[in-house]
VOBADREN-573438 format. One line per field, with one value per atom (N, C-alpha, C): chain; atom name; x, y, z. Coordinates in Angstrom, 1 decimal. Layout:
N
chain <- (A|...)
name <- (CA|...)
x <- (X|...)
y <- (Y|...)
z <- (Z|...)
//
This chain:
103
chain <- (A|A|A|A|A|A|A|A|A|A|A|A|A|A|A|A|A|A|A|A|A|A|A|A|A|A|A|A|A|A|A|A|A|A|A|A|A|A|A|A|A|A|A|A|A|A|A|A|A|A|A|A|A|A|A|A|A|A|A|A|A|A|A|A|A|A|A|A|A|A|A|A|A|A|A|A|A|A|A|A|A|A|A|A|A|A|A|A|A|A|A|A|A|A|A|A|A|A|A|A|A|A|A|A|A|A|A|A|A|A|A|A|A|A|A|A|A|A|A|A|A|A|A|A|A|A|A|A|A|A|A|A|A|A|A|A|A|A|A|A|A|A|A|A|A|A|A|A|A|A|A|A|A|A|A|A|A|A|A|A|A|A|A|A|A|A|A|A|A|A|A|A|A|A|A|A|A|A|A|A|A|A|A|A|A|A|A|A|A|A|A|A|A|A|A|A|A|A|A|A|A|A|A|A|A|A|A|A|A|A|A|A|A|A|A|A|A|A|A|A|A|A|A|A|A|A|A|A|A|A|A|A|A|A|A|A|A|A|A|A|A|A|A|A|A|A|A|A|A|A|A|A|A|A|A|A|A|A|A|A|A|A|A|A|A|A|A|A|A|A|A|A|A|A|A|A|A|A|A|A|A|A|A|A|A|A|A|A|A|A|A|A|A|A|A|A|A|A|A|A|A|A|A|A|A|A|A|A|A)
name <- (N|CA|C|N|CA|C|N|CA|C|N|CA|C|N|CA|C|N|CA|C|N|CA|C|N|CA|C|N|CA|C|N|CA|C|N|CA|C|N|CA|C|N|CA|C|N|CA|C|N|CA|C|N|CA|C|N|CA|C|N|CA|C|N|CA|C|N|CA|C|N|CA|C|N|CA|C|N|CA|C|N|CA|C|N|CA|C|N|CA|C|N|CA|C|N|CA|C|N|CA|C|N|CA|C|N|CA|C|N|CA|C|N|CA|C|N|CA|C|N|CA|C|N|CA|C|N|CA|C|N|CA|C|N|CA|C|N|CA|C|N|CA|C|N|CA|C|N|CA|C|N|CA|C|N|CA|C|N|CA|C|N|CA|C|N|CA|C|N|CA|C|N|CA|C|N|CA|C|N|CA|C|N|CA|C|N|CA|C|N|CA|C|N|CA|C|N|CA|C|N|CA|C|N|CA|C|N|CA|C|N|CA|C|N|CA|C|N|CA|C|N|CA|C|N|CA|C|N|CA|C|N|CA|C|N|CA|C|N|CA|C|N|CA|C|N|CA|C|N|CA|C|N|CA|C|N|CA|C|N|CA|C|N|CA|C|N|CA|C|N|CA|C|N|CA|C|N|CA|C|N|CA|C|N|CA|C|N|CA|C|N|CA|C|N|CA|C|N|CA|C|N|CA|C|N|CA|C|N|CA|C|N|CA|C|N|CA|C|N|CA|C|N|CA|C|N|CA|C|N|CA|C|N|CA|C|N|CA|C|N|CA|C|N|CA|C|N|CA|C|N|CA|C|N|CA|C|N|CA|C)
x <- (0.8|0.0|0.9|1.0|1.5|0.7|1.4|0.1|0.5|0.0|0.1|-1.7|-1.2|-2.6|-3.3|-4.4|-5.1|-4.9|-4.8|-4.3|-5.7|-6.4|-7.8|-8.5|-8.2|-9.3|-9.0|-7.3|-7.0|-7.1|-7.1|-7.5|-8.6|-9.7|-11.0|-11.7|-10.7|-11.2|-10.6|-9.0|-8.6|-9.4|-9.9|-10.7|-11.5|-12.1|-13.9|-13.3|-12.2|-12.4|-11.6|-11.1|-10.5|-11.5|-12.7|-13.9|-14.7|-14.7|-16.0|-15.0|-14.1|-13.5|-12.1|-12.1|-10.3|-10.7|-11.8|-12.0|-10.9|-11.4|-11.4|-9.7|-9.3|-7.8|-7.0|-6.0|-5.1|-3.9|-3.6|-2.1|-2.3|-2.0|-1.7|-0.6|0.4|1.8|1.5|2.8|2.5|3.9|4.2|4.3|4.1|4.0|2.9|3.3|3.5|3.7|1.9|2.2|0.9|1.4|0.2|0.4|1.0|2.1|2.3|3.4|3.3|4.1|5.7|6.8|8.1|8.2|7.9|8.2|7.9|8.3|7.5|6.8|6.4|5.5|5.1|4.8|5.1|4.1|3.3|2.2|2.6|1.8|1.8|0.6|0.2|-0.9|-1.1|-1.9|-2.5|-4.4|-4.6|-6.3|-6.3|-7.0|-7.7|-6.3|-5.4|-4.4|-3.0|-2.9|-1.9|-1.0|0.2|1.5|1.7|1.9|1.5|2.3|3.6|4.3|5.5|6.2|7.3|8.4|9.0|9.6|11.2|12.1|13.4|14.3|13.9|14.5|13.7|14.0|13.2|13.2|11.7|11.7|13.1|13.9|15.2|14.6|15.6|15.3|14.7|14.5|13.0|11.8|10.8|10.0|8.7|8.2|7.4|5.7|5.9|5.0|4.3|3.2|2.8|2.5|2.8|2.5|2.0|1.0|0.4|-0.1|-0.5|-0.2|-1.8|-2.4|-3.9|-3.7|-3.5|-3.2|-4.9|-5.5|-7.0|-7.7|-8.9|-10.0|-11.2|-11.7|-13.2|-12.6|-11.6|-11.0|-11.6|-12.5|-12.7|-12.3|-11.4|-10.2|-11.3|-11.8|-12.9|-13.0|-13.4|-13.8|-12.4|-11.7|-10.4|-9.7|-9.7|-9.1|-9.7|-11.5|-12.1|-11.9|-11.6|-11.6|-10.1|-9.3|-7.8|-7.9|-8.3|-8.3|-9.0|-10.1|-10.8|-10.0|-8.5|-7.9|-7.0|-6.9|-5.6|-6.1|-4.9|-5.0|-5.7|-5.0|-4.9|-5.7|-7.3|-7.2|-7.3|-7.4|-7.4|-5.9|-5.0|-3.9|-2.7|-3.7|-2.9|-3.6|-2.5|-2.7|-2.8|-4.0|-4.0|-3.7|-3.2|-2.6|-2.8|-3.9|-3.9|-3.6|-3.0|-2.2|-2.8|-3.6|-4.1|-3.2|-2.8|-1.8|-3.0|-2.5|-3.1|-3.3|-3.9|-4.5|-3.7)
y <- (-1.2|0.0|1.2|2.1|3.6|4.6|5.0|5.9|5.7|6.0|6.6|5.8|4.8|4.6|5.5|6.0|6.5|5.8|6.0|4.7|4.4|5.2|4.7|3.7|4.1|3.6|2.6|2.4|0.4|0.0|0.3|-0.5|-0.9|0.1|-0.3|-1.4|-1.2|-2.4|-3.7|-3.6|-5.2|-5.7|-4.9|-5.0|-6.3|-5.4|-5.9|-6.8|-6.7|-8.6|-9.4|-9.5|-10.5|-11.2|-10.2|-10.5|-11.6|-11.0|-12.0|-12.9|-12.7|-13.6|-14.9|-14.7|-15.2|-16.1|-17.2|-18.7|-19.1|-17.9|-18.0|-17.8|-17.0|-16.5|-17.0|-17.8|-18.5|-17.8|-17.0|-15.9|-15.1|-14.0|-12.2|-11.6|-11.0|-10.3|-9.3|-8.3|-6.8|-6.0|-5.3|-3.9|-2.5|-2.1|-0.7|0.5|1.4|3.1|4.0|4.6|5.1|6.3|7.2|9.0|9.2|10.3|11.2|10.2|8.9|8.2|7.9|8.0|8.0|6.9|6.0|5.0|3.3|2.2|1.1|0.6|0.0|-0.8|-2.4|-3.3|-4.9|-5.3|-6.8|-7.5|-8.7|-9.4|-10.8|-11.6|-12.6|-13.8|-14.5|-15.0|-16.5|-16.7|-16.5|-16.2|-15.5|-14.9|-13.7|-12.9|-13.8|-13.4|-12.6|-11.2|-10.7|-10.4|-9.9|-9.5|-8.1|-7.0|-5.8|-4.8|-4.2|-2.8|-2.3|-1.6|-1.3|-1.6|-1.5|-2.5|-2.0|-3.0|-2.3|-1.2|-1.5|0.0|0.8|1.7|2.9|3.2|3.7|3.9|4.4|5.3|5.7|6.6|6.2|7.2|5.5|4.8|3.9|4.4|4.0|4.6|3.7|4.8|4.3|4.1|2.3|1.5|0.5|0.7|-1.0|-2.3|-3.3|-4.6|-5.5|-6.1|-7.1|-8.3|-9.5|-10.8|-11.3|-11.8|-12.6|-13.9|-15.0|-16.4|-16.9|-17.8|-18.2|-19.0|-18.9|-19.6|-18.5|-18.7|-17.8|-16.5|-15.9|-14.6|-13.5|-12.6|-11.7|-10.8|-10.8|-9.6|-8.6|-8.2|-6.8|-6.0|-6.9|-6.3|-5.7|-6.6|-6.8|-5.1|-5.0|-3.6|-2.7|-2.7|-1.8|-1.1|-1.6|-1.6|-0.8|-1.4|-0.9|0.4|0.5|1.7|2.8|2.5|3.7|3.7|2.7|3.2|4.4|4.3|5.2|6.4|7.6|9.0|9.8|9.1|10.3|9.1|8.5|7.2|8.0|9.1|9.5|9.6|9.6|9.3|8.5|7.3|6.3|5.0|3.8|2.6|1.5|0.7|-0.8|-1.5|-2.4|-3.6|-5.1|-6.0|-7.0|-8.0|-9.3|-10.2|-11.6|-12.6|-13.6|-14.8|-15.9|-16.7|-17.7|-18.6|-18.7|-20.5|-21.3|-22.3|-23.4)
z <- (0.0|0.0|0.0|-1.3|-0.8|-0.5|0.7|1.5|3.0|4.0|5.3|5.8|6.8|7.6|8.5|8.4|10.0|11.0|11.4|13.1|13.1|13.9|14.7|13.5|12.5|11.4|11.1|11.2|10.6|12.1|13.2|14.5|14.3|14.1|14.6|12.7|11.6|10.6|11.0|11.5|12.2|13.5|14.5|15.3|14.7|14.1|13.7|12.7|11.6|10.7|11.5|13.2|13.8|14.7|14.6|15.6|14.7|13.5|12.4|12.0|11.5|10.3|11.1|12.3|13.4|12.7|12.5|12.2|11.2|10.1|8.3|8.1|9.4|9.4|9.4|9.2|9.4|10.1|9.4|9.4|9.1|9.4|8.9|9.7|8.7|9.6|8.1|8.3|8.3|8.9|7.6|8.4|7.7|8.6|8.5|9.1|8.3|8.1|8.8|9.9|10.0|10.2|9.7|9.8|11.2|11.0|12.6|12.8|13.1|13.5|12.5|13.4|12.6|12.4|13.6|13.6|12.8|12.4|11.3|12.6|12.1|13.3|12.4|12.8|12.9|13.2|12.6|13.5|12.7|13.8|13.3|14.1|13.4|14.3|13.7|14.2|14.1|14.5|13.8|14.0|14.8|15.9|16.6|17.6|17.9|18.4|17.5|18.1|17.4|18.0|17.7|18.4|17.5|18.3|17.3|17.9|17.5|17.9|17.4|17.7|17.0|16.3|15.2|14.9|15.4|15.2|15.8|15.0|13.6|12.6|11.9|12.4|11.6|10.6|9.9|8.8|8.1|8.3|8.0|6.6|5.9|4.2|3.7|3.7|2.9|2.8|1.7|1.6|2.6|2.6|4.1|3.3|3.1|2.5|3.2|3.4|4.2|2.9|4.2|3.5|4.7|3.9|4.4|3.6|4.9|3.9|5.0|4.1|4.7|4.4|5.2|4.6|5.2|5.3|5.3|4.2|4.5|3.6|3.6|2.7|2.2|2.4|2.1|2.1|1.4|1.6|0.6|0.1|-1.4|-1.4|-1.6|-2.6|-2.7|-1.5|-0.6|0.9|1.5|1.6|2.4|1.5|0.0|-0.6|-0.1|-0.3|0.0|1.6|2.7|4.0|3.7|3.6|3.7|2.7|1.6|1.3|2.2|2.9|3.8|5.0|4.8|6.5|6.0|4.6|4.1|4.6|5.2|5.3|3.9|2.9|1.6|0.9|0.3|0.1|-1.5|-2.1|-3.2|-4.0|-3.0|-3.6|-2.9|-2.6|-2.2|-3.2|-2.8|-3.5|-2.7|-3.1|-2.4|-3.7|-3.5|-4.1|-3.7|-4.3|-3.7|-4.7|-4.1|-5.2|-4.4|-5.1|-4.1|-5.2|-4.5|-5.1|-5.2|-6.5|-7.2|-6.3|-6.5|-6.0|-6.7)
//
């Protein structure tokens, strides 16, 4: 994703698809650039359980991009773009990118 997350806004969308979806979830790790914040920040899990904070190097001069990985069943990318695009700061001039491997 290029672009800058809202904080509140990708908490309260991982919130709510860890609440409906932890079953469908297998894995999701991440890292993530959010507005205001200098710092990268890291997650990882395993269905509803996540491990989620700072990472040890700072963004530095890299460009400050998130990525994320959804491993599961009945995944819905449409939803899954749509949601992450409305966490973006700027979602008019930011990019989601979703790439589902192939079966």
């Amino acid at each position: 994703m290029h672009g800058e997350l809202e904080t509140p806004v990708f908490n309260q969308f991982m919130s709510k698809l860890l609440q409906e979806k932890a079953k469908d979830l297998y894995r999701t790790k991440g890292v993530l650039a959010f507005n205001g914040q200098d710092d990268k920040f890291v997650f990882q899990g395993v269905h509803e359980q996540i491990n989620f904070g700072p990472a040890n190097n700072p963004w530095g001069e890299q460009e400050r991009t998130s990525k994320m990985v959804f491993i599961g069943k009945n995944l819905d990318y449409d939803f899954l773009k749509k949601n992450l695009e409305a966490c973006m700061v700027d979602p008019e001039n930011s990019t989601v990118v979703m790439h589902k491997k192939a079966k």
